[in-house]
MOPAC internal coordinates of N, CA, C and O (Angstrom, degrees):
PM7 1SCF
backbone

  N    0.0000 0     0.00 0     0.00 0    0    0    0
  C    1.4517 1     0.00 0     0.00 0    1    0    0
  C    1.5280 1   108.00 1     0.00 0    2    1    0
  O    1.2310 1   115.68 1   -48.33 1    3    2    1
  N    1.3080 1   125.81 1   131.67 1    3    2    1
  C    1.3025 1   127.58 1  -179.15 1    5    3    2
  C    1.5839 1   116.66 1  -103.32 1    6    5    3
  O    1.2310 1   128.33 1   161.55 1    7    6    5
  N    1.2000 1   101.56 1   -18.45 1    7    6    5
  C    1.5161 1   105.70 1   160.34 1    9    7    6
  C    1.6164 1   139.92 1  -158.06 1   10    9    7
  O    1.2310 1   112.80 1   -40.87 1   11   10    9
  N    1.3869 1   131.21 1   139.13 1   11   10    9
  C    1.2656 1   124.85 1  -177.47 1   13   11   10
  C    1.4622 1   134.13 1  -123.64 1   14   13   11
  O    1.2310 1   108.86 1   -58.40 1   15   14   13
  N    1.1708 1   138.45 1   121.60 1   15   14   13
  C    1.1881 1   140.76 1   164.54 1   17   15   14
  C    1.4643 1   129.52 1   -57.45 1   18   17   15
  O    1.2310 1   116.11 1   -52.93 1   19   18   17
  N    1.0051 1   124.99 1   127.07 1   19   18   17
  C    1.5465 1   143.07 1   150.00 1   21   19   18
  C    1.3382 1   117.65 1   -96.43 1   22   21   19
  O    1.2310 1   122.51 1   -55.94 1   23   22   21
  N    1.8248 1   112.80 1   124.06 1   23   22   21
  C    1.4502 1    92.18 1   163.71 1   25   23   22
  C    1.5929 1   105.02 1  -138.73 1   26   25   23
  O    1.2310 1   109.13 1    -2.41 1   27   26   25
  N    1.1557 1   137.97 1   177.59 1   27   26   25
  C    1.2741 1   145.47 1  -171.50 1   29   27   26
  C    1.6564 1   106.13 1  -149.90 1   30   29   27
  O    1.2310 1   121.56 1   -11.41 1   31   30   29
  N    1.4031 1   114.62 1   168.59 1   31   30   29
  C    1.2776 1   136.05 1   164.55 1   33   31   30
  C    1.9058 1   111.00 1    64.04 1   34   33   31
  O    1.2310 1   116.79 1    -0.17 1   35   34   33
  N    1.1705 1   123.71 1   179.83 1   35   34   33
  C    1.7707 1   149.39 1  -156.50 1   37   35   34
  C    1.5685 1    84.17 1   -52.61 1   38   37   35
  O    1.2310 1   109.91 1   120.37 1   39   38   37
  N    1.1964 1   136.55 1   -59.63 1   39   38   37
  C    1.3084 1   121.60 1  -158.02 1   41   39   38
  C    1.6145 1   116.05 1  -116.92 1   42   41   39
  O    1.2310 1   113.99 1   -87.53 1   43   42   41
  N    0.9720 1   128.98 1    92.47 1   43   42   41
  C    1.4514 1   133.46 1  -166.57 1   45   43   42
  C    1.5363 1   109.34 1   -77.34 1   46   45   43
  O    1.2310 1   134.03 1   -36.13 1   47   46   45
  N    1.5467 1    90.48 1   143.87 1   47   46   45
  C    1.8553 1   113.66 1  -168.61 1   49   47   46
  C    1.3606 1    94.12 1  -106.51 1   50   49   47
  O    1.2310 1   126.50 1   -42.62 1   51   50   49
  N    1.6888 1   105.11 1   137.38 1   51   50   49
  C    1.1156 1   106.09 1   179.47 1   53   51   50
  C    1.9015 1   116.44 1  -124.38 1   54   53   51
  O    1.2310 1    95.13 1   -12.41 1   55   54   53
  N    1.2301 1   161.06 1   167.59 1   55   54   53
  C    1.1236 1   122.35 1   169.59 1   57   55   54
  C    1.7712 1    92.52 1  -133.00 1   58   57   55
  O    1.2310 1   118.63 1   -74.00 1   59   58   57
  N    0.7825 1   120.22 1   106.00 1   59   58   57
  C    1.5461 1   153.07 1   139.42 1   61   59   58
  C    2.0094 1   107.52 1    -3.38 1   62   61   59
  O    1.2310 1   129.39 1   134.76 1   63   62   61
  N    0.9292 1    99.51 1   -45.24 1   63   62   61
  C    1.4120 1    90.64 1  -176.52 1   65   63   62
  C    1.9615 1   105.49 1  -124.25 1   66   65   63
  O    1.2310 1   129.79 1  -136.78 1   67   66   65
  N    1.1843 1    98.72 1    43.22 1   67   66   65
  C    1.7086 1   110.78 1  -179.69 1   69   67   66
  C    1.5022 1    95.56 1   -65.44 1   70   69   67
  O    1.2310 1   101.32 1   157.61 1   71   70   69
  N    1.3673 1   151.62 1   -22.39 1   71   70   69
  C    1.1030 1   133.69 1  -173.64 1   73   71   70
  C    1.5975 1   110.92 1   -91.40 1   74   73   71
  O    1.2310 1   129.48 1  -179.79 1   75   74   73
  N    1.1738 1    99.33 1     0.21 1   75   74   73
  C    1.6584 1   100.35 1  -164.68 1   77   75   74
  C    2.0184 1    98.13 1  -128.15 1   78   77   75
  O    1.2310 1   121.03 1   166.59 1   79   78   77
  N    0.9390 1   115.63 1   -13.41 1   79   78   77
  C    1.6686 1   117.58 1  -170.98 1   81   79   78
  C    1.3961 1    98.54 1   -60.23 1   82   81   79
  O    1.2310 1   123.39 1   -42.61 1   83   82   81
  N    1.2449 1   111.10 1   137.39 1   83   82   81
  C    1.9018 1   113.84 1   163.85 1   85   83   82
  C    1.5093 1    97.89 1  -171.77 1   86   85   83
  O    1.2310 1   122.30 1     1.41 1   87   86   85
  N    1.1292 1   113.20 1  -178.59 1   87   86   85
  C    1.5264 1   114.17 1  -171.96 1   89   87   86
  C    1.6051 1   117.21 1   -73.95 1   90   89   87
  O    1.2310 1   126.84 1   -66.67 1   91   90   89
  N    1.2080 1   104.44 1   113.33 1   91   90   89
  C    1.7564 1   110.45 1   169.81 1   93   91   90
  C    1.5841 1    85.81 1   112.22 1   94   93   91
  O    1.2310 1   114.52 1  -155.20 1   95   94   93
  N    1.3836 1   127.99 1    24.80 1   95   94   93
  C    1.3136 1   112.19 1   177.04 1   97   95   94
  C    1.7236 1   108.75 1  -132.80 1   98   97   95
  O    1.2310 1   123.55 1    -3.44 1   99   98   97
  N    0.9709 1   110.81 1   176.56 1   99   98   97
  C    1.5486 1   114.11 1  -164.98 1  101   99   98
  C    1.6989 1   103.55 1  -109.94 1  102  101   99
  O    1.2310 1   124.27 1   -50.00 1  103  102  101
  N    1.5712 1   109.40 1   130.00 1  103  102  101
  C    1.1413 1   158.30 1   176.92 1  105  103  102
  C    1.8460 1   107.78 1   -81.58 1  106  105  103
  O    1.2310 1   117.02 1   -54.10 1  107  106  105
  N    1.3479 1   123.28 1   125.90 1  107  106  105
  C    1.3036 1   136.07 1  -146.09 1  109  107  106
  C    1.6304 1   101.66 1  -153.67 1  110  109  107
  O    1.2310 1   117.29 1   -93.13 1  111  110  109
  N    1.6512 1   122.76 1    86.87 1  111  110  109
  C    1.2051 1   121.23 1  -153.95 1  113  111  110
  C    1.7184 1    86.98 1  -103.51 1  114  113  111
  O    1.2310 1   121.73 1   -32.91 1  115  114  113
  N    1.1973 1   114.29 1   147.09 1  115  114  113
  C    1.7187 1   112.17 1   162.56 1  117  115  114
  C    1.4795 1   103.16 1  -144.90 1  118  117  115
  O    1.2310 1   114.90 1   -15.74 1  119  118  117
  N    0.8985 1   127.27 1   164.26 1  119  118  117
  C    1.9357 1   126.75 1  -167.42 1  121  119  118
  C    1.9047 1    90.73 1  -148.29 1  122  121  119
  O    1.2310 1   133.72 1   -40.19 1  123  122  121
  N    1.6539 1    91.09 1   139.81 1  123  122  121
  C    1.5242 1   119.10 1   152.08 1  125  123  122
  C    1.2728 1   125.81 1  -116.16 1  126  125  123
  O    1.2310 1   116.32 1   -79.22 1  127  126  125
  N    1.6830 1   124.60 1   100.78 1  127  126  125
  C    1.5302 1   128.33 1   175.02 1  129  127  126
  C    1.3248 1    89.76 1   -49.60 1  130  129  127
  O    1.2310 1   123.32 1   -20.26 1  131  130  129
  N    1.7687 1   111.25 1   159.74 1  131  130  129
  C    1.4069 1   116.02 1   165.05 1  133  131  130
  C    1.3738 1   103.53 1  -117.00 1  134  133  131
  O    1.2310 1   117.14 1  -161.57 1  135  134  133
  N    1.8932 1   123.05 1    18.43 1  135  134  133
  C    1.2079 1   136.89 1   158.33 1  137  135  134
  C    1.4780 1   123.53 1  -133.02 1  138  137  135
  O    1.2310 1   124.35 1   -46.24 1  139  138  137
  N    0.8152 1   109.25 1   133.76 1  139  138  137
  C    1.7933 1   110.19 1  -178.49 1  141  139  138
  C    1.7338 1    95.51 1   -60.96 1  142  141  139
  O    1.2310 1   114.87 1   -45.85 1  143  142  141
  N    1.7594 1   127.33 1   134.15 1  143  142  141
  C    0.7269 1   166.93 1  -169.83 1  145  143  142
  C    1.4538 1   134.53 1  -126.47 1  146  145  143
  O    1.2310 1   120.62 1   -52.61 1  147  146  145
  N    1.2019 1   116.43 1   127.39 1  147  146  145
  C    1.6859 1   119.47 1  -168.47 1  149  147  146
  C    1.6122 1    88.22 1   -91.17 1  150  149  147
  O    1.2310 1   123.53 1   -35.81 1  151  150  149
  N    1.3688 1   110.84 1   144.19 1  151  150  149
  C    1.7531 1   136.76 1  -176.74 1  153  151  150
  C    1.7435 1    75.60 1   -70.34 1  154  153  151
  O    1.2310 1   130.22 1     4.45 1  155  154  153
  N    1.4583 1    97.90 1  -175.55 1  155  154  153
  C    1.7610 1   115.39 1   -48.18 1  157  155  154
  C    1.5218 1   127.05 1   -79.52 1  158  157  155
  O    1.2310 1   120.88 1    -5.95 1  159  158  157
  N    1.0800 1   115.92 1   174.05 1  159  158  157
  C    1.7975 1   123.13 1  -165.53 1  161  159  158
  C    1.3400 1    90.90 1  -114.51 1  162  161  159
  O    1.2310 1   124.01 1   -46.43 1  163  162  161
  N    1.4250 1   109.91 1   133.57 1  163  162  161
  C    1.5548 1   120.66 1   140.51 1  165  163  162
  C    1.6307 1   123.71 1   -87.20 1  166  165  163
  O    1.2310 1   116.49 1   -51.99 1  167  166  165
  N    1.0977 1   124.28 1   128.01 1  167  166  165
  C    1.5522 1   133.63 1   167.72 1  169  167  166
  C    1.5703 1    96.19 1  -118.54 1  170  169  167
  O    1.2310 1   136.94 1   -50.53 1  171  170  169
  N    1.8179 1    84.79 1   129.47 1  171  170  169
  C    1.3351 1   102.23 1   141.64 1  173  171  170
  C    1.7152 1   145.50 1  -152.38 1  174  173  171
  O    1.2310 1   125.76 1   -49.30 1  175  174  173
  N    1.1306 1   106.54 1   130.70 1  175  174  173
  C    1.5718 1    92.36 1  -174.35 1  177  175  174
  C    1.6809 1   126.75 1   -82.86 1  178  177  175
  O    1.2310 1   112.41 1   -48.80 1  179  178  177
  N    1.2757 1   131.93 1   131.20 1  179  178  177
  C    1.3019 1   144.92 1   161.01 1  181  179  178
  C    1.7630 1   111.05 1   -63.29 1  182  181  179
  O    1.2310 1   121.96 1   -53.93 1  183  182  181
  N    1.2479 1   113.86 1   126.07 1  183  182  181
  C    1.9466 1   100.26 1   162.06 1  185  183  182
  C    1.5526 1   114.28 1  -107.84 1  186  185  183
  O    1.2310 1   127.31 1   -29.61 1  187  186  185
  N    1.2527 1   103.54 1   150.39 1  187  186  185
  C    1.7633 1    98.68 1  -177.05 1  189  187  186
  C    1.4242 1   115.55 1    -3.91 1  190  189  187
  O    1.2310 1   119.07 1   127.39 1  191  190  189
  N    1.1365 1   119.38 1   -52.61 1  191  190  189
  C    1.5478 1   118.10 1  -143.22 1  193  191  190
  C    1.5817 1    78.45 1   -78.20 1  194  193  191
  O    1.2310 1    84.74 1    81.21 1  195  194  193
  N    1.5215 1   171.40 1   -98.79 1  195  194  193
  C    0.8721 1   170.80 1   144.20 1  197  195  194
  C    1.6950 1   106.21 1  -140.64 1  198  197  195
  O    1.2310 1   114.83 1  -168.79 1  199  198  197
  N    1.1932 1   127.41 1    11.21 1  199  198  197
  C    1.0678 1   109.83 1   141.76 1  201  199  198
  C    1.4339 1   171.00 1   137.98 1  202  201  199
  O    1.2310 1    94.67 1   104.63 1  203  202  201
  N    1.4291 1   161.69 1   -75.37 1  203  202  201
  C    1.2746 1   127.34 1  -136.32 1  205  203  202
  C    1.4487 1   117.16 1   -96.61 1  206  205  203
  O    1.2310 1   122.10 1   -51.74 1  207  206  205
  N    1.2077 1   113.58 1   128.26 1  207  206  205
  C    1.3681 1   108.49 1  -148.53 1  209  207  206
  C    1.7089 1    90.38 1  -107.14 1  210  209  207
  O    1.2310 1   113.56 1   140.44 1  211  210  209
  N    1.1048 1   129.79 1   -39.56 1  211  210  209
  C    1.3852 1   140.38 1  -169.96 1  213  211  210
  C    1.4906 1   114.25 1  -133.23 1  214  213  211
  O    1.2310 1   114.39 1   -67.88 1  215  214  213
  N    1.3931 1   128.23 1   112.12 1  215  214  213
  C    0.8996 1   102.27 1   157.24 1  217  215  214
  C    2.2985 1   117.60 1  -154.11 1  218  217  215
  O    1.2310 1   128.10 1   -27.37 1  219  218  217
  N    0.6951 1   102.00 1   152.63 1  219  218  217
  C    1.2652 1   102.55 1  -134.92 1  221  219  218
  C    1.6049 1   106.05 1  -144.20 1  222  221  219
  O    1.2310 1   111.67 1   -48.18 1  223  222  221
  N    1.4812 1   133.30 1   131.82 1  223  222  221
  C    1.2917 1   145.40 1  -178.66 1  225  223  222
  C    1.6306 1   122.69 1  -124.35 1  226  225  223
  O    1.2310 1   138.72 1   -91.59 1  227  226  225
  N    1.0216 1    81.32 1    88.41 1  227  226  225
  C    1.9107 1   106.03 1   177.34 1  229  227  226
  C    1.3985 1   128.98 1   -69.55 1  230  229  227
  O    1.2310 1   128.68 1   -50.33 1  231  230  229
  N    1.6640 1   100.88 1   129.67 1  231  230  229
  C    2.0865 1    91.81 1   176.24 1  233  231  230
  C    2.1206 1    97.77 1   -76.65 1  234  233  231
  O    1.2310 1   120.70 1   158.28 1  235  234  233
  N    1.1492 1   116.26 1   -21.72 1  235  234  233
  C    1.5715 1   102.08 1  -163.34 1  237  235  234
  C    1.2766 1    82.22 1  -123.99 1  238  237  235
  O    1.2310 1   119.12 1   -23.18 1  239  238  237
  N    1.5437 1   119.29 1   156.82 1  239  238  237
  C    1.6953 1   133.54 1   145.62 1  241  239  238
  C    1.9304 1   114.03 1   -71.15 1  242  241  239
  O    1.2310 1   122.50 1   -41.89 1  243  242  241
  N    1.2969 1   112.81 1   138.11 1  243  242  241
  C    1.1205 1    98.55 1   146.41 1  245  243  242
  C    1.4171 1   155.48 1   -49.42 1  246  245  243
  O    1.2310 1   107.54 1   -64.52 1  247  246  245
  N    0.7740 1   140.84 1   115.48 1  247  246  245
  C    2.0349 1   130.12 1  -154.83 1  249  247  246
  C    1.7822 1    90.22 1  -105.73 1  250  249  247
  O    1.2310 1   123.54 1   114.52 1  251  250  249
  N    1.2280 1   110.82 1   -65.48 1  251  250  249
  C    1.2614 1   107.41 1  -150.78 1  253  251  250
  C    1.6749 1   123.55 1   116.98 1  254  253  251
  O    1.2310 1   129.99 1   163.76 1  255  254  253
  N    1.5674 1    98.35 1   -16.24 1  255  254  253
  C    1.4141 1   118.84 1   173.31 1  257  255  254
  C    1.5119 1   115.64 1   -74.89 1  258  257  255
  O    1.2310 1   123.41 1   -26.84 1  259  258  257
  N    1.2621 1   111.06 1   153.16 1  259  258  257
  C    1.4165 1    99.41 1   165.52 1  261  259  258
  C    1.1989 1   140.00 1   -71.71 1  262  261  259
  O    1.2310 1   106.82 1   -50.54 1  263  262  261
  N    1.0312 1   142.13 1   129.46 1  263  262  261
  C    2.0280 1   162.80 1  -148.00 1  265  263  262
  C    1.5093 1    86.43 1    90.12 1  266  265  263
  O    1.2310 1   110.17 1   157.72 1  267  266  265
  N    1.3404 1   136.07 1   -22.28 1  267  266  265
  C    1.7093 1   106.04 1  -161.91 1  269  267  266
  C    1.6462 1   118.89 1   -66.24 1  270  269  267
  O    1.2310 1   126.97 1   -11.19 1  271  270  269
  N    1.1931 1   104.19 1   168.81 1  271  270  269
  C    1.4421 1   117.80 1  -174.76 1  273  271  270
  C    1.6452 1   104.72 1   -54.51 1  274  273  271
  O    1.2310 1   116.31 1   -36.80 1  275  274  273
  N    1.4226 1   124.62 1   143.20 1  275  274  273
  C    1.4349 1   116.68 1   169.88 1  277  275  274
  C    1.5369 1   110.45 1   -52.85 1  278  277  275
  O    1.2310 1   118.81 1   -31.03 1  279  278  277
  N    1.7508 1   119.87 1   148.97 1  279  278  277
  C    1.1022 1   129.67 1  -176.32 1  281  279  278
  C    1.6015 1   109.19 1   -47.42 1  282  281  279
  O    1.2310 1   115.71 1     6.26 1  283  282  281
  N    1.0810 1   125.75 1  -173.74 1  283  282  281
  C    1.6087 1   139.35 1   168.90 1  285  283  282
  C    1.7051 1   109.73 1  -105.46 1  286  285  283
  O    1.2310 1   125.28 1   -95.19 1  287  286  285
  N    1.8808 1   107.46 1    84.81 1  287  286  285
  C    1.8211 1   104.23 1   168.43 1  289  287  286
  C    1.9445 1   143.43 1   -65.32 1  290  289  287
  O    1.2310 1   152.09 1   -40.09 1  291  290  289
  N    0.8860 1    55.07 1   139.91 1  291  290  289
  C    2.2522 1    37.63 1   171.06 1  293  291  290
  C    1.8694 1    99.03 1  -157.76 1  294  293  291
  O    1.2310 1   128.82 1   -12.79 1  295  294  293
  N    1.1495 1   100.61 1   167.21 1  295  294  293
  C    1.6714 1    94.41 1  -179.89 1  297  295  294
  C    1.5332 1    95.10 1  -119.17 1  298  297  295
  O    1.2310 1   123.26 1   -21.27 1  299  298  297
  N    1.2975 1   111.36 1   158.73 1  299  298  297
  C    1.5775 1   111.96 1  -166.83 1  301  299  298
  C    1.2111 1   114.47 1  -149.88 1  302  301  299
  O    1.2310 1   122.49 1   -24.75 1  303  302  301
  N    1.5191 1   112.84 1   155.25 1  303  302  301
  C    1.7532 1   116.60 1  -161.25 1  305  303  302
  C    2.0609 1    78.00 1  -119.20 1  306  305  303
  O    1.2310 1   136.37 1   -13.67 1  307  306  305
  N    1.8839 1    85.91 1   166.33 1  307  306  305
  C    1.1043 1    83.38 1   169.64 1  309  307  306
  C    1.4703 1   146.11 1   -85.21 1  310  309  307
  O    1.2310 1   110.46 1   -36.24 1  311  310  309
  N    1.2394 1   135.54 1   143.76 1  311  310  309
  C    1.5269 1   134.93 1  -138.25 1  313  311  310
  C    1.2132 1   130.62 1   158.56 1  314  313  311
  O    1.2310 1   102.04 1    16.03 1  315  314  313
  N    1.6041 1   150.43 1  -163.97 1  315  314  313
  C    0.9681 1   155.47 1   155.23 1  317  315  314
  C    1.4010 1   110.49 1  -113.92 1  318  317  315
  O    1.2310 1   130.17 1   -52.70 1  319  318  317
  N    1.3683 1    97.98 1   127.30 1  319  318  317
  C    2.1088 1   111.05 1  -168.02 1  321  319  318
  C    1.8025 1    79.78 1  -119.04 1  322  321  319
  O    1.2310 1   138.96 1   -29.62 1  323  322  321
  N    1.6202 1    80.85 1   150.38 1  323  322  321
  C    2.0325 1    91.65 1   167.37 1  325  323  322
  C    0.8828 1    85.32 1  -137.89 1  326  325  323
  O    1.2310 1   135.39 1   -12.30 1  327  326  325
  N    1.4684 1    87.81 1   167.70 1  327  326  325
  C    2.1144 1   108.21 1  -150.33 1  329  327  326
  C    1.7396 1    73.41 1  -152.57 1  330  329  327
  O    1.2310 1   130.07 1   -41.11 1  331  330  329
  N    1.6104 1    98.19 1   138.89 1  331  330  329
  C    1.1456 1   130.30 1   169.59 1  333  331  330
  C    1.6075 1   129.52 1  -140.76 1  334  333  331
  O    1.2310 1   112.99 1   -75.62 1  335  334  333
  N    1.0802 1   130.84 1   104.38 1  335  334  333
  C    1.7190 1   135.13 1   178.43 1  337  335  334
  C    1.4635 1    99.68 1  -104.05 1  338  337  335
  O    1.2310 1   129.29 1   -18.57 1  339  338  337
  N    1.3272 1    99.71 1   161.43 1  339  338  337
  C    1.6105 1   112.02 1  -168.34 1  341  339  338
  C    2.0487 1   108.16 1  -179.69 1  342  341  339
  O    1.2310 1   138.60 1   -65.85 1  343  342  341
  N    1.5717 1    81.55 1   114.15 1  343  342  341
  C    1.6719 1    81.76 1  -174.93 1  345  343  342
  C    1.8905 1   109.25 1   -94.86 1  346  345  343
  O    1.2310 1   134.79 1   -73.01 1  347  346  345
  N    1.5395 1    89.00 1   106.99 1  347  346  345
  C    1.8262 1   120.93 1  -179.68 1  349  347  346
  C    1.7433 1    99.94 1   -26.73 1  350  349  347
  O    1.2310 1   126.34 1   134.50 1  351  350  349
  N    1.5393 1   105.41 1   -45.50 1  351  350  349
  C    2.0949 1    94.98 1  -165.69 1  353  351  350
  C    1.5643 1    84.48 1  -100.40 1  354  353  351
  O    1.2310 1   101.24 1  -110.19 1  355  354  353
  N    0.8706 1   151.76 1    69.81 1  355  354  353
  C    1.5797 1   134.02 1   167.38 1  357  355  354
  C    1.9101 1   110.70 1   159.13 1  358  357  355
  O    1.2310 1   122.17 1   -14.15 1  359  358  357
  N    1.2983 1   113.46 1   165.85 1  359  358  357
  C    1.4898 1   115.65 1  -161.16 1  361  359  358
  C    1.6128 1   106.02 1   -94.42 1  362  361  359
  O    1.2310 1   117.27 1   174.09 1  363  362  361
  N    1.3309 1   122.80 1    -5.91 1  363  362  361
  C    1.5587 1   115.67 1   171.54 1  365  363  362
  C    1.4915 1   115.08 1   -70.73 1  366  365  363
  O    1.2310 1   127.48 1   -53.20 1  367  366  365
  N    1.7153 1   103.21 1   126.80 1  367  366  365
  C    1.6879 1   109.75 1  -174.10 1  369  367  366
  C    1.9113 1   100.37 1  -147.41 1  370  369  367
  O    1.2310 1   128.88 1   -32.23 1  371  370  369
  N    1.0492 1   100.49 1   147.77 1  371  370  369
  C    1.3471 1   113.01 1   174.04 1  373  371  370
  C    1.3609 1   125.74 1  -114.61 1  374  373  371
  O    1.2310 1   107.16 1   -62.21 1  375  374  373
  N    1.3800 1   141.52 1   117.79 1  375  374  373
  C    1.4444 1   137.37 1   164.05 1  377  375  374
  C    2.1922 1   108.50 1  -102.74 1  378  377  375
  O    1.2310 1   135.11 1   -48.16 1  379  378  377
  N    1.8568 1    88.37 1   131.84 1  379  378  377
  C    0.9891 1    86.16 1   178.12 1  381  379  378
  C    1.7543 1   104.14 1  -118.45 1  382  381  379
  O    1.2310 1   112.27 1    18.74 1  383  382  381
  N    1.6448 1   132.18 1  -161.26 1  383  382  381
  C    1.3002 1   101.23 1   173.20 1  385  383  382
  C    2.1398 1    84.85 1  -158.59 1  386  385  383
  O    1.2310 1   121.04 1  -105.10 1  387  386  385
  N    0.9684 1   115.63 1    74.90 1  387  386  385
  C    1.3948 1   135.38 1  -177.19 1  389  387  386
  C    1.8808 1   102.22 1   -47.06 1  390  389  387
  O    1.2310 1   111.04 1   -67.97 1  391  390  389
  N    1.7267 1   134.47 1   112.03 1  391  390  389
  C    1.0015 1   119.49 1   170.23 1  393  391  390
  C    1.2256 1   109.05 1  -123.71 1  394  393  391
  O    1.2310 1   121.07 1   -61.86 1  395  394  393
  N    1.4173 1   115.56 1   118.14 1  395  394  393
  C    1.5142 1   134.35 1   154.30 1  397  395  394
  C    1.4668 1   117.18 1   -45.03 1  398  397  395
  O    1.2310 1   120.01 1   -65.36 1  399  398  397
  N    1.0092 1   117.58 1   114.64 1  399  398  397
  C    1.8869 1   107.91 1   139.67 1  401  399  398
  C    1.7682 1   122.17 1  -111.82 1  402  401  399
  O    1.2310 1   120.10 1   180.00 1  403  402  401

């Protein structure tokens, strides 16, 4: 396995292309609130080195469903990336912690 996800808390990170992630390859983030949520969300990702490699404030989350917004890419070396969502009007937030080898 070249890579694994952890995620915790209200809105869970998911990564979409976990069977295929390895270094020099592209990373495919999509999230499920486990509460309906007022826009907008900030995500952001950290890379090993500590950091911010992406970060970014959204009216919709990615689902992964169909009409949803395209996933969240990034290309990635090997390491431990943290992934953070956080909804701006309200207290639902997610930490995830993505590790490359």
């Amino acid at each position: 396995m070249a890579a694994a996800i952890e995620s915790h808390g209200d809105i869970e990170i998911f990564c979409q292309s976990i069977g295929d992630v390895g270094p020099s390859k592209a990373a495919r983030l999509v999230f499920r609130p486990y509460v309906a949520g007022i826009p907008p969300y900030q995500v952001r990702v950290r890379a090993p080195s500590g950091k911010v490699i992406l970060e970014r404030v959204m009216r919709e989350l990615p689902t992964g469903e169909a009409q949803s917004v395209p996933p969240i890419t990034f290309t990635v070396q090997a390491g431990k990336y943290e992934i953070s969502v956080k909804q701006l009007s309200g207290g639902a937030e997610g930490t995830a912690s993505l590790t490359v080898r």
